[in-house]
N, CA, C and O atoms as a GROMACS GRO file, in nm:
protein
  320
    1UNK      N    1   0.115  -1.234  -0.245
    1UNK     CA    2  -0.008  -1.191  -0.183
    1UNK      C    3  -0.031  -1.044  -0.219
    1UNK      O    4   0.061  -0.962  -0.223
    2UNK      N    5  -0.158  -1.017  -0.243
    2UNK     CA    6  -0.169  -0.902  -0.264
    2UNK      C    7  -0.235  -0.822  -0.101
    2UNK      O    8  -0.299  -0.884  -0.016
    3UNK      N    9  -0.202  -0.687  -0.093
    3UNK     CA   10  -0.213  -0.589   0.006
    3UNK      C   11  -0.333  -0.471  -0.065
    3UNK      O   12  -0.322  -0.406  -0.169
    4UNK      N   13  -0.425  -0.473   0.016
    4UNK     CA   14  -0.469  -0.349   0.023
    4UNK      C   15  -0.408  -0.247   0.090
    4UNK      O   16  -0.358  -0.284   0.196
    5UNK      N   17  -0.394  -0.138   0.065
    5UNK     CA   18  -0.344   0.024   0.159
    5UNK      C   19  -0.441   0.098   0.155
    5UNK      O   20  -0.468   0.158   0.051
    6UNK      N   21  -0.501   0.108   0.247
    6UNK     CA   22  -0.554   0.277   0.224
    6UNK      C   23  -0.576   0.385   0.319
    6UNK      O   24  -0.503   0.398   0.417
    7UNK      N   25  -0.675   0.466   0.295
    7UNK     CA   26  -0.667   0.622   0.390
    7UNK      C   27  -0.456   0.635   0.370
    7UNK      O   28  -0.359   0.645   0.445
    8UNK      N   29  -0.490   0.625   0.203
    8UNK     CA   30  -0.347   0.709   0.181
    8UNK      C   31  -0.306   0.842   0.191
    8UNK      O   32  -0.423   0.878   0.186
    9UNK      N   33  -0.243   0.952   0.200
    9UNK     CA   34  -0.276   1.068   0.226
    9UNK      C   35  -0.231   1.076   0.049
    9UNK      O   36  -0.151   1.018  -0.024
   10UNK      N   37  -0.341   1.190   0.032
   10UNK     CA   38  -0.346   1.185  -0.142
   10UNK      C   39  -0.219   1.217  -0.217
   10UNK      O   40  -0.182   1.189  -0.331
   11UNK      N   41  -0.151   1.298  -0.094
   11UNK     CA   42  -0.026   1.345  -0.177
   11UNK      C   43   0.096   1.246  -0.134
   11UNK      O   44   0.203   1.298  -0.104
   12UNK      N   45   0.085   1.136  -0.132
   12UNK     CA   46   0.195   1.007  -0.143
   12UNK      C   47   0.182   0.981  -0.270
   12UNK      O   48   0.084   0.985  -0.344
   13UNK      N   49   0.362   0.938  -0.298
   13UNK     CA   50   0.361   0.898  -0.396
   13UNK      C   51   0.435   0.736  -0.411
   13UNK      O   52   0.505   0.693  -0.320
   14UNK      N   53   0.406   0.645  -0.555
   14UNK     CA   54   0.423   0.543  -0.551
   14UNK      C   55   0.550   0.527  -0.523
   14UNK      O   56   0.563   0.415  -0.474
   15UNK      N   57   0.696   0.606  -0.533
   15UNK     CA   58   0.840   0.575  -0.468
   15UNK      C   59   0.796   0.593  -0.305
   15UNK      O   60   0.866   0.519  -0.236
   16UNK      N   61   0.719   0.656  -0.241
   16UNK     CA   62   0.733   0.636  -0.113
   16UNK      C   63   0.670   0.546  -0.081
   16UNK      O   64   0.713   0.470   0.006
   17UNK      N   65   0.574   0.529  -0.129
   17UNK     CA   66   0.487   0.422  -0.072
   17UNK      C   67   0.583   0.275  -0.097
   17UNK      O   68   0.608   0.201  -0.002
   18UNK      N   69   0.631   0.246  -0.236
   18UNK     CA   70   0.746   0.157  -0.227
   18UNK      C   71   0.840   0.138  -0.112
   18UNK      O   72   0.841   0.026  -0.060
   19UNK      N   73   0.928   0.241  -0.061
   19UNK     CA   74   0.998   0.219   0.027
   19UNK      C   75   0.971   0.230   0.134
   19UNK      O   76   1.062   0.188   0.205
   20UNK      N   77   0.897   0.263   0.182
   20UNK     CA   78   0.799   0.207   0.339
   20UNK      C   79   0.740   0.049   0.335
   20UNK      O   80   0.708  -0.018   0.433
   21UNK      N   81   0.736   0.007   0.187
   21UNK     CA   82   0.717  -0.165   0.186
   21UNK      C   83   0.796  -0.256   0.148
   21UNK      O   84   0.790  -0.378   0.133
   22UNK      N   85   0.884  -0.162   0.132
   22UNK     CA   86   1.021  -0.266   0.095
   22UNK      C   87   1.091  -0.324   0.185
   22UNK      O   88   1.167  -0.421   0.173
   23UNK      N   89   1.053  -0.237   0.313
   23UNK     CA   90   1.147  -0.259   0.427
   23UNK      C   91   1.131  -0.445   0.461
   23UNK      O   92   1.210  -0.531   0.501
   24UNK      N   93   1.033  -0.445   0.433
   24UNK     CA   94   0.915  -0.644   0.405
   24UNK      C   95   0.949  -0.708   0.386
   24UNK      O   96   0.944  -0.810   0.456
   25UNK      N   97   1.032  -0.694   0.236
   25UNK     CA   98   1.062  -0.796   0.135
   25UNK      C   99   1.043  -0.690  -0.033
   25UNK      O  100   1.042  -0.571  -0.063
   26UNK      N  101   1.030  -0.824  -0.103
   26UNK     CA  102   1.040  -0.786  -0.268
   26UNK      C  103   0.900  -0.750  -0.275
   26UNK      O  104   0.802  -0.804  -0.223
   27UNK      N  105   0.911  -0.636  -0.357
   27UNK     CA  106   0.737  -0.607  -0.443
   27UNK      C  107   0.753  -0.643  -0.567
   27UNK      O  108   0.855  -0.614  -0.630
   28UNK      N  109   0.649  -0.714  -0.619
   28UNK     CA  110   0.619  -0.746  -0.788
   28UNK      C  111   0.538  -0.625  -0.820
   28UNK      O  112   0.559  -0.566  -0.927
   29UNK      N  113   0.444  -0.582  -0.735
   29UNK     CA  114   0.399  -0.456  -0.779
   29UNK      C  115   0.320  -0.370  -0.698
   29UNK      O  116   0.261  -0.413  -0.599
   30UNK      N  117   0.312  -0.224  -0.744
   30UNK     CA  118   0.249  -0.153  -0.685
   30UNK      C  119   0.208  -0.030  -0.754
   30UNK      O  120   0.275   0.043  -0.826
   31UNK      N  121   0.037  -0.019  -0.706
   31UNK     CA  122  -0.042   0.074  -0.810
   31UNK      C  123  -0.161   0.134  -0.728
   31UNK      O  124  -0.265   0.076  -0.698
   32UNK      N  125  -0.107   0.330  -0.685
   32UNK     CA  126  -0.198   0.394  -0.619
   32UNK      C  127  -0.280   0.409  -0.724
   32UNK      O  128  -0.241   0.412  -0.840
   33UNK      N  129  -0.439   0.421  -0.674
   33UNK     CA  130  -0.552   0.429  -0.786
   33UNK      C  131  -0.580   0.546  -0.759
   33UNK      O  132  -0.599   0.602  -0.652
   34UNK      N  133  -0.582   0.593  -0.898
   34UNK     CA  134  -0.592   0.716  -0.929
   34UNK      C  135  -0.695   0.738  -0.971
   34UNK      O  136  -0.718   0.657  -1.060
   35UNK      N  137  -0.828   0.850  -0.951
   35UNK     CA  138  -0.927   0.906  -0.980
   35UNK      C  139  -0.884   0.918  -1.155
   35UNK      O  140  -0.777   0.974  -1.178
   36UNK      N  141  -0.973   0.861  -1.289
   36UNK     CA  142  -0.996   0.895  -1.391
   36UNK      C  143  -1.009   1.074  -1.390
   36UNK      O  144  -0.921   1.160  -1.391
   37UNK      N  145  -1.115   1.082  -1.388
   37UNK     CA  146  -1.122   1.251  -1.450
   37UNK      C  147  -1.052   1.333  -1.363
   37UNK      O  148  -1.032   1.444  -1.412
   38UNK      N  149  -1.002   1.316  -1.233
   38UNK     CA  150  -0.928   1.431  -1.170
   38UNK      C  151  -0.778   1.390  -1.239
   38UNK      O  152  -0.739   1.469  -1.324
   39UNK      N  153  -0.719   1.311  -1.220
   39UNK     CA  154  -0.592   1.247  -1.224
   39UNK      C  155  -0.544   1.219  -1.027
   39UNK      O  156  -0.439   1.160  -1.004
   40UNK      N  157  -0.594   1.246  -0.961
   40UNK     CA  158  -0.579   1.276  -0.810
   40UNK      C  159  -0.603   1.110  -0.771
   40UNK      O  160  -0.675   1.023  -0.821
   41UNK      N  161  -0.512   1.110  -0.662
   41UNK     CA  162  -0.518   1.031  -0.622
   41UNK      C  163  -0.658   0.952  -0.553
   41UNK      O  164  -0.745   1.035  -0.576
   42UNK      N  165  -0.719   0.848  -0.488
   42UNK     CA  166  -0.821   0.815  -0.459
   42UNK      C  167  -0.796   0.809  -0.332
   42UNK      O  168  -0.893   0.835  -0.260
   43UNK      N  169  -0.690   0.781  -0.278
   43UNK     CA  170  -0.648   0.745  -0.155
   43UNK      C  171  -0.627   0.624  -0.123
   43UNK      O  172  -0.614   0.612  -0.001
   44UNK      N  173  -0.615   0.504  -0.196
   44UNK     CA  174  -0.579   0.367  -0.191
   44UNK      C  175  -0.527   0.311  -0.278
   44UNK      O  176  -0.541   0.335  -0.398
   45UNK      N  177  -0.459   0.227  -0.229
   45UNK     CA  178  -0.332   0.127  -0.306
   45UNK      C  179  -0.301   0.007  -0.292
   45UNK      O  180  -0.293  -0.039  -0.178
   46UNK      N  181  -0.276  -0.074  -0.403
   46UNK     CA  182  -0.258  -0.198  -0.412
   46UNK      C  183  -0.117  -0.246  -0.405
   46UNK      O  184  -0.044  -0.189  -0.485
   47UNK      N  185  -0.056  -0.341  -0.326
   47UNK     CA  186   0.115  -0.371  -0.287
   47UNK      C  187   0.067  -0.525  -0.287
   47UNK      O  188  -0.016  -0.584  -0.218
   48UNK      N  189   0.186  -0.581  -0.432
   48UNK     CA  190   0.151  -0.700  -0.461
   48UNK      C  191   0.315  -0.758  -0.389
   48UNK      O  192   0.416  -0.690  -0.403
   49UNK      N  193   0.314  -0.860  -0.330
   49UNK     CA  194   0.398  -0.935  -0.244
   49UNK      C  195   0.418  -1.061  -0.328
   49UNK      O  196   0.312  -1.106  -0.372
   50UNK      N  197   0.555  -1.146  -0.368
   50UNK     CA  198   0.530  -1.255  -0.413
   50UNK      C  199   0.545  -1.350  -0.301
   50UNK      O  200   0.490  -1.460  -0.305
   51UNK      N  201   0.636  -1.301  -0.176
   51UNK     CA  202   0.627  -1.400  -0.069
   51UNK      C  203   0.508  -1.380   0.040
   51UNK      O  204   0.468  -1.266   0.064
   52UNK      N  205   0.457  -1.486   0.103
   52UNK     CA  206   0.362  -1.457   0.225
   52UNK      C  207   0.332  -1.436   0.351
   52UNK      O  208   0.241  -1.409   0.430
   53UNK      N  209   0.499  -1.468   0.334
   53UNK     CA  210   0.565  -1.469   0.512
   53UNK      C  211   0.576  -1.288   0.514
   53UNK      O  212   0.517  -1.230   0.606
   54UNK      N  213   0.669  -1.190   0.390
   54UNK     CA  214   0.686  -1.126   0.389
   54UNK      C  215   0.576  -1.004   0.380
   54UNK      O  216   0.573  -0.892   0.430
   55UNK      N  217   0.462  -1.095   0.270
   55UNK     CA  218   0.330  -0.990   0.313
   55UNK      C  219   0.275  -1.014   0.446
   55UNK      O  220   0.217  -0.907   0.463
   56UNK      N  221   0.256  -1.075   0.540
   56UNK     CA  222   0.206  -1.088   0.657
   56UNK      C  223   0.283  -0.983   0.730
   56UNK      O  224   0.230  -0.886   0.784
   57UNK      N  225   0.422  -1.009   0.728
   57UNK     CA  226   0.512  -0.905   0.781
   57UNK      C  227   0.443  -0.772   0.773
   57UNK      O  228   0.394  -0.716   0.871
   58UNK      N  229   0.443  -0.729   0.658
   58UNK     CA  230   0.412  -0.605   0.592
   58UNK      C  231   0.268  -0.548   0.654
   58UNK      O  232   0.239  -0.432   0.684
   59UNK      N  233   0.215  -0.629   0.660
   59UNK     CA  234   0.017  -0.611   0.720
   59UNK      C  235   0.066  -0.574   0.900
   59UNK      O  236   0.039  -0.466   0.954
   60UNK      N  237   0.123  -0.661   0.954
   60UNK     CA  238   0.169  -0.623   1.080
   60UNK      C  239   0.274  -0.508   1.117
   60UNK      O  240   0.261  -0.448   1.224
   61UNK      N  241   0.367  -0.480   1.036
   61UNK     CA  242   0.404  -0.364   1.022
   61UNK      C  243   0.400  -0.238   1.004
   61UNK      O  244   0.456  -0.140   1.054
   62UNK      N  245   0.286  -0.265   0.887
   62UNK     CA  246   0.232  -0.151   0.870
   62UNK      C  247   0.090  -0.069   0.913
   62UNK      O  248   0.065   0.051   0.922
   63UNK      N  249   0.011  -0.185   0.934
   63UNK     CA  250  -0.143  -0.130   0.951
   63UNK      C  251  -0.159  -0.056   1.108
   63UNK      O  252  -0.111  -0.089   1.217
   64UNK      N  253  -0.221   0.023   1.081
   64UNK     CA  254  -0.181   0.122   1.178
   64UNK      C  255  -0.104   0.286   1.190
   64UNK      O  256  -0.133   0.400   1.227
   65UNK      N  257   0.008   0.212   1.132
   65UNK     CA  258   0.127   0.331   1.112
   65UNK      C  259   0.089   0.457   1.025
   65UNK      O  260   0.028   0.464   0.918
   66UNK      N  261   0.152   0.566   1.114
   66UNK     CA  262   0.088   0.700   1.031
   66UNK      C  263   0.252   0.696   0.920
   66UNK      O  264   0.372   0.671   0.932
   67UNK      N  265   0.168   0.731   0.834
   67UNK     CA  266   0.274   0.756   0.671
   67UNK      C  267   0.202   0.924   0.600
   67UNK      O  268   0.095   0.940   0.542
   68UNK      N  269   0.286   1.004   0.627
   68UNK     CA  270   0.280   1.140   0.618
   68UNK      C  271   0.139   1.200   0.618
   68UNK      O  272   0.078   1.256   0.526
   69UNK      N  273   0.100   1.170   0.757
   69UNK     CA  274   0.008   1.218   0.839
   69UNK      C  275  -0.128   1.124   0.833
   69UNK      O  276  -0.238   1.154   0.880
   70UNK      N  277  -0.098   1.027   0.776
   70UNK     CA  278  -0.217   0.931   0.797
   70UNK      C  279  -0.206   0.783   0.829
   70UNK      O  280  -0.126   0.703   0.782
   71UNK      N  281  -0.292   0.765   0.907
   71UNK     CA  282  -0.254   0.628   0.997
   71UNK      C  283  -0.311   0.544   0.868
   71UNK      O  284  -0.416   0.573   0.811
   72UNK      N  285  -0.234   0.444   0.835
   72UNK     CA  286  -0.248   0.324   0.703
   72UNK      C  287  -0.370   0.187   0.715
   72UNK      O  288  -0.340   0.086   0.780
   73UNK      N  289  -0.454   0.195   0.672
   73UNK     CA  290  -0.537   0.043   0.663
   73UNK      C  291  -0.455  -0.055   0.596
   73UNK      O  292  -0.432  -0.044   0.476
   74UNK      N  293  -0.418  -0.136   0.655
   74UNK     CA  294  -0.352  -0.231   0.592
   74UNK      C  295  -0.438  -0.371   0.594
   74UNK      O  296  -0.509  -0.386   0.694
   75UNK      N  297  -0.438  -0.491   0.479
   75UNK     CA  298  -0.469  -0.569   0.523
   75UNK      C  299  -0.490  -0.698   0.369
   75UNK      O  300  -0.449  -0.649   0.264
   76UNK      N  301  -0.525  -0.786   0.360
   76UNK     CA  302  -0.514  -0.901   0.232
   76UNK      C  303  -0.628  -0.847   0.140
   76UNK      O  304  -0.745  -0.834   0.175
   77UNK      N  305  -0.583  -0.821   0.031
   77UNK     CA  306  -0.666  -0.764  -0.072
   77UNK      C  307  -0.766  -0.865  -0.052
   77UNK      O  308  -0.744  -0.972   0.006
   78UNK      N  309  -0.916  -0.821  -0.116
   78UNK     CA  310  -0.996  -0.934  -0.158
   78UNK      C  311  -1.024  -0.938  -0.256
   78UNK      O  312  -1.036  -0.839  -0.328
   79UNK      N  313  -1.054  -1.114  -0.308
   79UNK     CA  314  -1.020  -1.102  -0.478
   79UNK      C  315  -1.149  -1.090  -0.534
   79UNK      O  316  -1.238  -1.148  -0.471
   80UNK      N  317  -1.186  -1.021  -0.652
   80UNK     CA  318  -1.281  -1.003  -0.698
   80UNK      C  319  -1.350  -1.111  -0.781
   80UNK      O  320  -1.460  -1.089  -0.833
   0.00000   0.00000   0.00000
């Protein structure tokens, strides 16, 4: 399952953001989107889950929770 994150605080980085979702389960992947012409972060991130029990976990775990000073949107990506 894939995870949306966001209202990331810009200066997280993808090892932290990893291990605040690892606590879950396994990640197949994960990719803060980064502003093209700044290189700066956008403030949101994608956390791909291969199990669903473990992304559900993760959405309840996390959404809400402040992660270095910002409370996290968590919730099921939507697919484009």
């Amino acid at each position: 399952m894939k995870l949306y994150v966001g209202n990331l605080d810009k200066k997280t980085t993808e090892p932290q953001l990893r291990e605040s979702f690892e606590k879950y389960g396994e990640i197949s992947s994960l990719n803060i989107i980064m502003d093209k012409e700044s290189g700066k972060s956008k403030g949101f991130a994608f956390v791909e889950m291969p199990s669903d029990e473990n992304a559900q976990s993760a959405i309840t775990g996390m959404n809400g929770k402040e992660l270095y000073g910002s409370m996290l949107k968590v919730n099921e990506a939507n697919r484009r």
